[in-house]
VMD Tcl script that draws the C-alpha trace (Angstrom):
set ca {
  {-110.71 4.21 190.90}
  {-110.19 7.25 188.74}
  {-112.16 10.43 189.33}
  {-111.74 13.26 186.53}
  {-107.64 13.59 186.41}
  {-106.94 11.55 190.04}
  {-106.75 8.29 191.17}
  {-108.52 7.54 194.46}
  {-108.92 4.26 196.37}
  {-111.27 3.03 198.68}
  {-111.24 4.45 202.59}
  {-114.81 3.85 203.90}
  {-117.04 1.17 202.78}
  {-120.76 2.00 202.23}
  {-121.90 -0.67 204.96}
  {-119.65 1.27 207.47}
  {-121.31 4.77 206.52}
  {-124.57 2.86 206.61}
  {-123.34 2.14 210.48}
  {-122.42 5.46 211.60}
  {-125.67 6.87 209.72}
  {-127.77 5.00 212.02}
  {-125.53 5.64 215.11}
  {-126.14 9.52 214.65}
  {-129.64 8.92 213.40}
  {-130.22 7.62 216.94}
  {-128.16 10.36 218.64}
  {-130.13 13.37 216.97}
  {-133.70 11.59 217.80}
  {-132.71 10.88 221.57}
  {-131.22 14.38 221.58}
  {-134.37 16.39 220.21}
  {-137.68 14.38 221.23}
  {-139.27 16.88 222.91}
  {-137.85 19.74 220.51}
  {-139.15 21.76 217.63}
  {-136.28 20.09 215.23}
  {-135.40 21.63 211.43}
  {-132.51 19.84 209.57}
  {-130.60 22.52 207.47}
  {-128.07 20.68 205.15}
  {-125.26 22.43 203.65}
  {-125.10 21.67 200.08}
  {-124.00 19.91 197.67}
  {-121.82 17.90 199.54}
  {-123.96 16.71 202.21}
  {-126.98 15.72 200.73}
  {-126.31 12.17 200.61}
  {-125.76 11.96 203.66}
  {-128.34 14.21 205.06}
  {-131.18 12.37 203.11}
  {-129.94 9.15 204.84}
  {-129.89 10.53 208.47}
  {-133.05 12.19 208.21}
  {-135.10 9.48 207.25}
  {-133.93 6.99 209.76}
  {-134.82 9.97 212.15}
  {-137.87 8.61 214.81}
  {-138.55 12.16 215.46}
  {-140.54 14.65 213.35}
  {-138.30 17.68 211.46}
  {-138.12 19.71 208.84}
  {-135.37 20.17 206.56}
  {-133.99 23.34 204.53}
  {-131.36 23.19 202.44}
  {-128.14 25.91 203.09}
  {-125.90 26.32 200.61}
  {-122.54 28.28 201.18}
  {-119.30 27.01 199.56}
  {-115.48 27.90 200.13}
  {-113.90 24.82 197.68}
  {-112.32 24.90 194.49}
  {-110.98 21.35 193.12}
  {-109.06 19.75 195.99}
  {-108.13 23.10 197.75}
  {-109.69 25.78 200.02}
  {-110.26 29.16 198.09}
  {-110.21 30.96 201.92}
  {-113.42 32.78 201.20}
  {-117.07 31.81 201.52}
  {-119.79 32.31 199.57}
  {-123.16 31.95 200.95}
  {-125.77 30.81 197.59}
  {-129.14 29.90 199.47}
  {-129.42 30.91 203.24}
  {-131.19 29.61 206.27}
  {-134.09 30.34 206.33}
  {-135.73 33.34 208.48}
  {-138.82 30.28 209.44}
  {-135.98 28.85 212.22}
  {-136.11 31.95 214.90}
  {-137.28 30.02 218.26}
  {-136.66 26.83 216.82}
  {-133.77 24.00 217.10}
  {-131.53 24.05 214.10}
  {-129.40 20.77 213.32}
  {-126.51 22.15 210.20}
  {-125.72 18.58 208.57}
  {-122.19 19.26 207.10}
  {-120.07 16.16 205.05}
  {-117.17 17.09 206.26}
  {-115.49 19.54 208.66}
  {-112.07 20.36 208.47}
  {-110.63 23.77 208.94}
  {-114.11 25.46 210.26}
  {-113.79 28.59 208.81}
  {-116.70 27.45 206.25}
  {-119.20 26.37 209.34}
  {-118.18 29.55 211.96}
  {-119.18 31.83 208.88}
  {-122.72 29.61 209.13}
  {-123.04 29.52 212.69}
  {-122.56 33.52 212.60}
  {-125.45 33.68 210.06}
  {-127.62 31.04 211.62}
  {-127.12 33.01 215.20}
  {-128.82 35.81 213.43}
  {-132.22 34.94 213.51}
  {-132.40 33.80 216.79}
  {-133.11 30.34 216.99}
  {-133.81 28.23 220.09}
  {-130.74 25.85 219.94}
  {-128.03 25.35 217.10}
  {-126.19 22.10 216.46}
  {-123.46 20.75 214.26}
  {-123.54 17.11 212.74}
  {-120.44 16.08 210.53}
  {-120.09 12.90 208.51}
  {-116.14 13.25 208.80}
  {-114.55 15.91 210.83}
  {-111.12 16.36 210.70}
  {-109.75 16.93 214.37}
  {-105.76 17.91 212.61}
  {-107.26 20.39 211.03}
  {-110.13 21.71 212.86}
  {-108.93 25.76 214.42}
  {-112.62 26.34 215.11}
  {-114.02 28.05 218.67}
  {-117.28 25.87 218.94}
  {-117.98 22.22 219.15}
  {-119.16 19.68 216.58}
  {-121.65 17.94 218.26}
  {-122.15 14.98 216.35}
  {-119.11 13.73 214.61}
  {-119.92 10.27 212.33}
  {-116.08 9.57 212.29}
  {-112.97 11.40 212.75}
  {-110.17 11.04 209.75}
  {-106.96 12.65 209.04}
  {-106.32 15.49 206.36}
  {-106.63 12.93 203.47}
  {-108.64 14.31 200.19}
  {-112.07 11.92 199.80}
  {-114.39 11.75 197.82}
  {-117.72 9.73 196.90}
  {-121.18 9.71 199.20}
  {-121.75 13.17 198.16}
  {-118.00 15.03 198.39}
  {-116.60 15.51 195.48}
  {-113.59 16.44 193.56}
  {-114.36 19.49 191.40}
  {-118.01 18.30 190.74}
  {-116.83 15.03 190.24}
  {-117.42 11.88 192.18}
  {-120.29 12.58 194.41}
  {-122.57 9.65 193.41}
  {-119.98 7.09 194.73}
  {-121.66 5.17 197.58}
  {-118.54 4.36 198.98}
  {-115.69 7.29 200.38}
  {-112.43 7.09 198.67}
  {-108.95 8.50 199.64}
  {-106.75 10.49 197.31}
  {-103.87 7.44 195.96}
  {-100.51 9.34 194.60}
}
mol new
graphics top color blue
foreach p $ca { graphics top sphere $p radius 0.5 }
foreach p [lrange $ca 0 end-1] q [lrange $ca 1 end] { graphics top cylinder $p $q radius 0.2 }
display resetview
């Protein structure tokens, strides 16, 4: 499979994202029954999977979009840029960030700093992919979909420079 300029191939089929979809699906609703639950997805990369989790959530919640960013083409830039915040609406409330991938964690503990700010109830993480290799954060990921190694994917929302993102399977860099 090309994408733009790279050749990728397949890593994660989309019947085994379906799989771990519902898995943390089931985890979030047992988690926050009794809560006061609003679903803040990072953009752009996890909207895929965010829409999918949140509807096969059995518990009422809201969802607001976040959008911060800290990627350029296959690389890092080391700086983030916050584009749309969280809302102020989540003070006293239980925030779930839904997050594609996390690898480094600079990105999320420059969101968890912001999100701390207006003094919600409860904060949690859910990843799609976290990358433990990587990972030099101080918090925990609560809900991890599947661990992977430092490989470049792309497709189910992550893409490569813009590109690649409506793929409903994941594919892993090939050179």
């Amino acid at each position: 499979m090309k994408v733009k300029d790279r050749n990728f191939k397949i890593f994660i089929c989309e019947a085994e994202i379906d799989t771990i979809v519902h898995r943390l699906a089931a985890e979030v609703s047992n988690d926050y029954k009794d809560g006061d639950l609003v679903a803040c997805p990072i953009l752009t990369g996890a909207f895929m999977f965010a829409s999918d989790l949140v509807r096969r959530l059995t518990i009422p919640c809201e969802v607001s979009f976040v959008r911060y960013a800290s990627y350029s083409g296959m690389s890092s830039t080391g700086q983030v840029k916050c584009m749309l915040p969280f809302p102020p609406e989540i003070e006293g409330r239980d925030v779930l960030i839904i997050e594609d991938v996390v690898d480094s964690g600079f990105s999320m503990r420059h969101m968890l700093d912001a999100v701390w700010a207006l003094r919600p109830r409860s904060v949690k993480i859910c990843t799609l992919f976290f990358k433990p290799d990587a990972f030099k954060g101080d918090y925990r990921v609560d809900y991890v979909g599947r661990n992977i190694g430092n490989e470049f994917i792309v497709g189910y929302g992550l893409d490569y420079d813009e590109h690649g993102r409506t793929l409903k399977d994941v594919y892993v860099l090939d050179e």
